[in-house]
Every structure is written in structure tokens, then in C-alpha cells.
C-alpha positions as CSV (number, residue, x, y, z in Angstrom):
1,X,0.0,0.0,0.0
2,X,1.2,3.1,-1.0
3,X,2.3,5.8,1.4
4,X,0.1,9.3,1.5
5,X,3.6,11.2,2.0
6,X,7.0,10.8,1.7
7,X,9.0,13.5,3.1
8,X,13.3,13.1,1.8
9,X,15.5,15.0,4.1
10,X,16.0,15.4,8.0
11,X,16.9,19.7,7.9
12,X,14.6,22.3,9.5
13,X,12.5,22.2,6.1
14,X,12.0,18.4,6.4
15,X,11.1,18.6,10.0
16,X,8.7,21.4,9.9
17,X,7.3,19.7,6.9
18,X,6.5,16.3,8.8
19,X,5.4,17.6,11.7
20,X,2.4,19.7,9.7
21,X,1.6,16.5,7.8
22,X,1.5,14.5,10.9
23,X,-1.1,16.9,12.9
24,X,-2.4,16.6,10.1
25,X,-2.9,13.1,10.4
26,X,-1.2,12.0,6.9
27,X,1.1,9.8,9.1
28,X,4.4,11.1,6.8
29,X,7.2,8.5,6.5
30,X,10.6,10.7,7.0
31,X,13.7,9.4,5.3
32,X,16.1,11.2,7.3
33,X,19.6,9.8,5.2
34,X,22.0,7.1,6.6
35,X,25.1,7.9,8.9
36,X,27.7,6.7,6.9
37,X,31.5,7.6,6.4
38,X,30.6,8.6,2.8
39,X,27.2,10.9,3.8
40,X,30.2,12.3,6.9
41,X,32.1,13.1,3.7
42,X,30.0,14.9,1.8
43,X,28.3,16.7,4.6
44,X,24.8,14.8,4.2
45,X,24.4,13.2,7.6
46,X,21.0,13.2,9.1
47,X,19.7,16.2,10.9
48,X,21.3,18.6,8.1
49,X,23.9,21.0,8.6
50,X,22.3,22.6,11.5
51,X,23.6,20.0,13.6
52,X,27.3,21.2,12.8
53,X,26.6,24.2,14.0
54,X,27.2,25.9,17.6
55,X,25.4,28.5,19.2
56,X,22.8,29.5,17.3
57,X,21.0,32.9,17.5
58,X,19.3,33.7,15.2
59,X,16.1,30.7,15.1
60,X,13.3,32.8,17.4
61,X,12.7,31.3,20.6
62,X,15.6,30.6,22.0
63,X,16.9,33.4,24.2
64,X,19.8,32.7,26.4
65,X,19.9,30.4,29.2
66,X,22.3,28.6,31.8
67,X,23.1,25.3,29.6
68,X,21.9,23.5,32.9
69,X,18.9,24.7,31.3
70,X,19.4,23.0,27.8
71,X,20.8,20.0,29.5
72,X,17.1,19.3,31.6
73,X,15.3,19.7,28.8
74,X,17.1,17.5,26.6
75,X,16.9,14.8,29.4
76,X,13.4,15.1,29.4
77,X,12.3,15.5,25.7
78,X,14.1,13.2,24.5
79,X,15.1,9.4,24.8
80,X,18.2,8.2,26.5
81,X,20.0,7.1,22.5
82,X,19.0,10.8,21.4
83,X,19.8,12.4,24.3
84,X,23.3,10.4,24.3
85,X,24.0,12.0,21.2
86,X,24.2,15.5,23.1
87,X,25.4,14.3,26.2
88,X,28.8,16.1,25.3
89,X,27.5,19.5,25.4
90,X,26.7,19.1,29.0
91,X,29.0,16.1,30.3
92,X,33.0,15.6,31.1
93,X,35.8,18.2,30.5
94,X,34.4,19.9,27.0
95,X,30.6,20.4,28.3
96,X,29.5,24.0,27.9
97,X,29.0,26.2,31.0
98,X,26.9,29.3,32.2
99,X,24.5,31.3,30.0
100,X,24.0,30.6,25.8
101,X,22.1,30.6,23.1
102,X,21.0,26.9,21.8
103,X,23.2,25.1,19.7
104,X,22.1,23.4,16.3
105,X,22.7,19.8,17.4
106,X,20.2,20.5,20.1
107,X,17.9,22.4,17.9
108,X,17.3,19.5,15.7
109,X,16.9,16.9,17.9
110,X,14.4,18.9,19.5
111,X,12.5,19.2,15.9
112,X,12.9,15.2,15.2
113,X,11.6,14.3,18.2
114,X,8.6,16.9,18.2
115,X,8.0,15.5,14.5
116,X,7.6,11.9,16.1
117,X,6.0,12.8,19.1
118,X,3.2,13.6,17.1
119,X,3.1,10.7,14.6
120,X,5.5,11.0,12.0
121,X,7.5,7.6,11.5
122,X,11.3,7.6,10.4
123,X,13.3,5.4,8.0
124,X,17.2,6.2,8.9
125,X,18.7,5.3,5.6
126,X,19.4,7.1,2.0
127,X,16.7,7.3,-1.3
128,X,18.9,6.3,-3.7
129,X,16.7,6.1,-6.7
130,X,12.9,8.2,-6.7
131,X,10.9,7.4,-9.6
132,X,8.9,9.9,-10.5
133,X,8.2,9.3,-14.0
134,X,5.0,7.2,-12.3
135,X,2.5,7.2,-10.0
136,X,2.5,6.4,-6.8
137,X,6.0,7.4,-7.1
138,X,8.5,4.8,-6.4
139,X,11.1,5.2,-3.9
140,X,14.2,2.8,-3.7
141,X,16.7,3.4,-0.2
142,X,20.1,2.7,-0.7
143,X,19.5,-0.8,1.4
144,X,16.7,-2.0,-1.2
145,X,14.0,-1.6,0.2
146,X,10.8,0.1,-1.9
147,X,7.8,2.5,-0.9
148,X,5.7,3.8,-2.7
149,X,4.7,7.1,-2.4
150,X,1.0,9.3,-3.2
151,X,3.2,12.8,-2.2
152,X,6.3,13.5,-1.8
153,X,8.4,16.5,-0.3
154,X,11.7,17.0,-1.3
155,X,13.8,18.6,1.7
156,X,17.7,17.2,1.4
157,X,19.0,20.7,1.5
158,X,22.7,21.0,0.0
159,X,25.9,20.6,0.8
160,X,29.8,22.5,0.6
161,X,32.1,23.0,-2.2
162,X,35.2,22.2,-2.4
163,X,37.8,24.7,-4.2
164,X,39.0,22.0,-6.0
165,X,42.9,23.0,-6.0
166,X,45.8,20.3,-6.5
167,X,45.9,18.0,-3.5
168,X,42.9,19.6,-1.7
169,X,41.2,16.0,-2.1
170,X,44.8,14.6,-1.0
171,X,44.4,16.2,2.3
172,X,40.7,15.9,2.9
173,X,40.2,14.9,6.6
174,X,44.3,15.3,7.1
175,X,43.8,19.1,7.5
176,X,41.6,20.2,4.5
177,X,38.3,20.5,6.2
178,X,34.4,22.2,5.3
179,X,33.3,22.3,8.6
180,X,35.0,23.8,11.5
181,X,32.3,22.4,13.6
182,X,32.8,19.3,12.8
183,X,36.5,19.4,13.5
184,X,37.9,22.4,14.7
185,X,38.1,21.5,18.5
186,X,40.5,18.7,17.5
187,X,43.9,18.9,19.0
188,X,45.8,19.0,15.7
189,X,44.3,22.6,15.1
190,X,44.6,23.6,18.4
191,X,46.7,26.6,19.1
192,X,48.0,26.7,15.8
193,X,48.0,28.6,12.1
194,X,44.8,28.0,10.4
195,X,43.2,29.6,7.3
196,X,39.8,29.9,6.2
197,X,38.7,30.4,2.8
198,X,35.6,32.5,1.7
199,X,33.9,36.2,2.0
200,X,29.9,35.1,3.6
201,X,28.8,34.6,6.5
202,X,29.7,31.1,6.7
203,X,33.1,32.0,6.2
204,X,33.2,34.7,9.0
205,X,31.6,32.3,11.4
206,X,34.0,29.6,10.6
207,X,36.9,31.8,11.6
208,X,34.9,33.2,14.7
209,X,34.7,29.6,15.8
210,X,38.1,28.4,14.9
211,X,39.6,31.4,16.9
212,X,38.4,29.9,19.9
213,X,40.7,27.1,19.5
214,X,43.6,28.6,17.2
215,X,47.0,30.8,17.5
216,X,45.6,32.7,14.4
217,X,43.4,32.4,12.0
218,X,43.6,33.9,8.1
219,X,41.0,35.0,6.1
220,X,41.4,34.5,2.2
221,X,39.0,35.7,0.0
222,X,39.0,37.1,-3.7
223,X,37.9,40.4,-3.4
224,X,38.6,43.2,-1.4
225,X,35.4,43.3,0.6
226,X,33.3,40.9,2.4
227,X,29.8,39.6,1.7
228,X,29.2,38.8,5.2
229,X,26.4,40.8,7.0
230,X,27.4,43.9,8.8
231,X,26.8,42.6,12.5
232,X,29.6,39.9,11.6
233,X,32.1,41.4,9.6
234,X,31.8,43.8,12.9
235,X,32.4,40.8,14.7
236,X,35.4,39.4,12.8
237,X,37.1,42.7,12.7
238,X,37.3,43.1,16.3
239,X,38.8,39.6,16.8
240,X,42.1,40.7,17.6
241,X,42.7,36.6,16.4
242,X,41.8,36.6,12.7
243,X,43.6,38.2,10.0
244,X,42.4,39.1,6.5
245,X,43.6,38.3,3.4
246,X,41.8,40.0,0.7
247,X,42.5,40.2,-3.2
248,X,43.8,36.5,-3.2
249,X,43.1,32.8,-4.5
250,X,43.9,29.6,-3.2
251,X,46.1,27.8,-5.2
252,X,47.3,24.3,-3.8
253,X,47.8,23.0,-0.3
254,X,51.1,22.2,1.1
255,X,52.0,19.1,3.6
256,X,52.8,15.4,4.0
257,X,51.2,12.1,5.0
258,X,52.7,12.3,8.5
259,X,52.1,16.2,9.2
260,X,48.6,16.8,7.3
261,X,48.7,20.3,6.0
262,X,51.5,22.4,6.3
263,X,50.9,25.5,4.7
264,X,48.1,26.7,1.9
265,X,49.7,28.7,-1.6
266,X,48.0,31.6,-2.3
267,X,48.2,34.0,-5.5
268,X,47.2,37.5,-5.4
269,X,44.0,38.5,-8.1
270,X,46.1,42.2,-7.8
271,X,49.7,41.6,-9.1
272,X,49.7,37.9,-9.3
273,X,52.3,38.0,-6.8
274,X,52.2,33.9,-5.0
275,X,52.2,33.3,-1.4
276,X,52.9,30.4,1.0
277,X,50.6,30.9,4.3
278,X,52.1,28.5,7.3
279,X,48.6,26.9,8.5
280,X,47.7,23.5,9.8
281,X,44.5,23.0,8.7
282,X,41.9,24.7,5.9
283,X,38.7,25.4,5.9
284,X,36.3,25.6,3.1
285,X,33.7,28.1,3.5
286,X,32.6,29.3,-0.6
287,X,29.2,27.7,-1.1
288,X,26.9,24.4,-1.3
289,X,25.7,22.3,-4.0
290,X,22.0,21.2,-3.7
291,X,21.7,17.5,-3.1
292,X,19.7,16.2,-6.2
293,X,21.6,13.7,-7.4
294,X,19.1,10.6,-6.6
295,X,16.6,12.4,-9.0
296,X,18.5,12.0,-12.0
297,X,17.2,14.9,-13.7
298,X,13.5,14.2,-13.2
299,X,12.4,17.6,-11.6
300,X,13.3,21.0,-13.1
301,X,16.3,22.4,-12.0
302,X,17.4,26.3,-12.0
303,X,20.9,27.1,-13.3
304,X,22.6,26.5,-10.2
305,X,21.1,23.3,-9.7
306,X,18.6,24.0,-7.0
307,X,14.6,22.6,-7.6
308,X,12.6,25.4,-9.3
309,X,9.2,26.2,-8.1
310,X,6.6,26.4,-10.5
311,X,4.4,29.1,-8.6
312,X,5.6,32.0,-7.0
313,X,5.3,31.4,-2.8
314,X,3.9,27.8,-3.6
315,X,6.3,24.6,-3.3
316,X,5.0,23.0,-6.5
317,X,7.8,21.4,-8.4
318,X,7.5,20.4,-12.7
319,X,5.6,17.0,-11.5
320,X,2.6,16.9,-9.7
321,X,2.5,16.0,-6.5
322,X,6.3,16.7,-5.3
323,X,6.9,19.6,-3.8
324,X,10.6,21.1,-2.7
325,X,11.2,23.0,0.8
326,X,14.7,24.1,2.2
327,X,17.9,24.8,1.3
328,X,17.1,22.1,-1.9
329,X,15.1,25.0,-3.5
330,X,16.2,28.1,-2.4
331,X,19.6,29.6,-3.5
332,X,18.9,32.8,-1.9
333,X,18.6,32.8,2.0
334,X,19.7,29.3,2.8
335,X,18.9,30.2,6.1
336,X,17.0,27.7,9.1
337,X,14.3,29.8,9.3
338,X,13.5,30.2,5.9
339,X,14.0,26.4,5.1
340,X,11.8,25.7,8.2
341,X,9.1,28.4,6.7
342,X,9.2,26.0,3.1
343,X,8.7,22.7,5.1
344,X,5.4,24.2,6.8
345,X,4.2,25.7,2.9
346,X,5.4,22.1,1.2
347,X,3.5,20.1,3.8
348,X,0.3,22.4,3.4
349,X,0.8,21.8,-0.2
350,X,1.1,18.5,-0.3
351,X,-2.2,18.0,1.7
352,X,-4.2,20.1,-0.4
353,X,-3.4,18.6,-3.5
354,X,-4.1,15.1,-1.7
355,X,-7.4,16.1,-0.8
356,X,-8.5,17.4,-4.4
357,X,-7.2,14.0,-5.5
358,X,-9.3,12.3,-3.8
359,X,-6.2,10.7,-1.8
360,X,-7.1,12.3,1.2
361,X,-9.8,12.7,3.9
């Protein structure tokens, strides 16, 4: 029997999305993705890239509290395996103390769980094929297993570039990193050189975080200006920790198998004059790539690759019945709010056009 809705994706917009459709009693089967060394790769692990964030300000209603605070609530919203998934943050020598803003790994959980709680059911694997080309829509998970879907959503938001310089791959996870996050805490880039690369706001708040752990931190970016908001290029220049440098391009990364990274060559975009910056480690900050692979061109796509809405402010996509929310469709804000926003429109969406089709009380 086929499934009323299928929401792909386990980000704020795939959340939001399920937990409409499950108050709204469409019981919505979430594939949240697999955790898997090749999904930790590429950036695509479950709960989106929220969850390699820290503090996060900016999603309304969370004001600062103690993290004692955060730390209750976890314990009792969520089960003991979820909750042992934050127990970091609050437990042993690198927990988090006195007043903060809540962090994205909390964040999410807290969306998941709210999701279920309400009667959304979870499948923690990958769609590695959708059919769409037919209907019900045919969904096959990267362990084999097929469902068939009336609606779907389409929420698997996107994930970094790469610069794509010689031995940049070479030095992946030795060094050469796209989430400071992720890996900045860990003692091979503590207290030393680091450089990040990029002008937005990812960019600025990958070198705010990393100089919390780092001797220095260096800014490389093209131009001679940011595109960061004002509030953090504010932010980074008073950071008596990171240094700019403007008008240059990265142009291969330095090091050895033993070592990891040793330096990162830079050339300047002014006189072409070429640099060698002593750093440790390097972290990509220059953009994402929409993660639309497993639809092999089914769905239009705008030129950067994200899903196009057919409708202004609707979440329609070129095939009836799916619909696109988050980070997968928008090339614009990319920001948790927004995507969040998109899940609540796609779910609305999606159980409209299941009730004109019949396919729905």
C-alpha cells in the first residue's frame, strides 16, 4: 500500500514539513539519510547542517539560558539514544557552562523528536533512486528496500564545495576540512595557524569559531570586501585573532602524510604575486551544491542546480505532487528559518493537492 507522504531530508525544512503533515494526520514517513562515512564526507548526515553548528541565535525562541537549562530539557524531551548523542555538550571536561544561546545539534533533535511525538514515522537510511516518472512514485533506499509514495516533499537541502585546488582531495580529513564544527576542536588545530577560505557569512563564522581554538586564523577571500552581513564582519574585525587576506586565491595546499597540512599557496587577483601561508589546517567556506543527485534529472532544475518552483510562494515542483522545501530549492537565503518556513508551505501543499485527488480525507 502506498504511502500518502513521503517527506526526503531530515533539515529544519524536512522537520517542519512532517510535523504539519503528521497533525495533520497524513502519518508522513521521514527518510532522514543514513550515517555513513561517505554521507560524513559529503556533509549529508542526518539532521542537516544545523547540527554542525554551535550556538545558534538567530532561530526565534531561543533566548539565552544557563546550559543547565538546555541540558534538563534534553533529558526530558528526548530518549536516553538521542539524548546520548548530546550528552557532550553538557557532560565531562568539554561540556559548555553558564549562559547561551541553543546550539544546532540541540535544535534539531528537539525538531525530530517533536515530529515523532506527534506521529511521524522515520526510516534512517538514504533514497537512492525516486521514480517519478510514475505514480505512486517509487522510492528505492540505498539498502533496497521500496515504498511507494502518493506525495512526496523534497527537503535534502545541499551541501559544501570544495575549491577543487591540487591535493585539496589529497588532504581531505588530514587538514583540509568544510566544517569547522565538525573538526575544529581537535587537538591537531589547536593553538595553531589555520586559514579559512571564503567572504559570507559562513566564512566569517568559521573563523569566529576556529579562533576559539587557534594561535591565528587567516581570512582569504578574492575580493577586497566581504559579503558577510554587517553585524559579523563587525564581529570578525574586532577579533584581535583573525587576519584578512583580501584580493587572493587559493592555489594548492602544502603538507605530507605524517604532518597533514602544512601551509596553503596563495596568488594575489592584484599583481599575481604567490604566497605560501604556514597553517595546519583549511577550511572551506565558498558555497553548497544542492543535493539532487538521486533524481537523475527528473524535476526541473534552476541554473545552479537547485529545484525550481513552478508558482511563486507555492512549493510546487514540474511533477505533480512533489513539492521542494529548504535549502534544496532556495539559492537565496539558505537560512533555518526560511527552510523551516518552506517545510510548513510544502506540507500544506502536499495536503491540499491530496485532498482534491481524492487521496485524502
Amino acid at each position: 500500500m502506498a504511502e500518502s507522504l513521503v517527506i526526503v531530508g531530515s533539515g529544519p525544512a524536512a522537520w517542519t514539513a512532517a510535523l504539519y503533515a503528521a497533525r495533520a494526520n497524513l502519518r508522513p514517513l521521514v527518510f532522514e539519510g543514513a550515517v555513513t562515512e561517505a554521507n560524513r564526507l559529503k556533509g549529508t548526515l542526518p539532521l542537516g547542517q544545523l547540527a554542525q553548528t554551535t550556538e545558534v541565535e538567530n532561530y526565534p525562541g531561543f533566548p539565552y539560558v544557563d546550559a543547565l537549562v538546555f541540558s534538563e530539557f534534553s533529558r526530558s524531551a528526548l530518549p536516553e539514544e538521542r539524548y546520548a548523542s548530546l550528552r557532550g555538550l553538557y557532560e565531562g571536561r568539554h561540556a559548555h557552562r553558564g549562559k547561551r544561546a541553543i546550539f544546532g545539534p540541540e535544535i534539531m533533535e528537539y525538531m525530530r523528536q517533536q515530529a515523532l511525538n506527534v506521529g511521524a514515522r522515520v526510516v534512517t537510511d538514504d533514497v537512492a533512486e525516486a521514480g517519478l516518472r510514475q505514480h505512486p512514485f517509487v522510492l528505492t533506499a540505498s539498502e533496497g528496500s521500496r515504498t511507494e509514495a502518493l506525495a512526496l516533499v523534497i527537503a535534502t537541502g545541499a551541501h559544501a564545495q570544495y575549491l577543487g585546488v591540487p591535493s585539496e582531495e589529497r588532504f581531505r580529513n588530514n587538514g583540509v576540512s568544510a566544517c569547522a564544527v565538525c573538526d575544529g576542536a581537535l587537538s591537531r588545530f589547536r593553538e595553531k595557524q589555520l586559514v579559512v577560505v571564503g567572504g559570507g557569512d559562513s566564512a566569517v563564522e568559521e573563523a569566529i569559531y576556529l579562533s576559539r581554538f587557534a594561535a591565528m586564523v587567516r581570512v582569504v577571500h578574492r575580493r577586497d570586501q566581504l559579503r558577510a552581513s554587517k553585524i559579523m564582519q563587525q564581529r570578525l574585525a574586532s577579533n584581535p585573532k583573525i587576519e584578512m587576506k583580501w584580493n587572493r586565491v587559493v592555489t594548492g595546499v602544502l603538507g605530507n602524510d605524517e604532518e597533514g597540512v602544512t601551509a596553503v599557496r596563495v596568488r594575489s587577483s592584484v599583481d599575481n604575486v604567490v604566497e605560501e601561508i604556514t597553517a595546519s589546517g583549511m577550511f572551506v567556506a565558498i558555497g553548497h551544491t544542492p543535493n539532487t543527485d538521486f533524481l537523475e534529472g527528473q524535476l526541473e532544475l534552476d541554473e545552479k542546480g537547485y529545484i525550481k518552483w513552478q508558482q511563486i510562494n507555492r512549493t510546487h515542483t514540474s511533477i505533480e505532487g512533489v513539492f521542494a522545501a529548504g535549502d534544496v530549492a532556495d539559492n537565496h537565503y539558505r537560512q533555518a528559518v526560511s527552510a523551516a518556513g518552506t517545510g510548513c508551505m510544502a506540507a500544506l501543499d502536499a495536503e491540499r493537492w491530496l485532498a482534491t485527488k481524492g487521496f485524502a480525507e
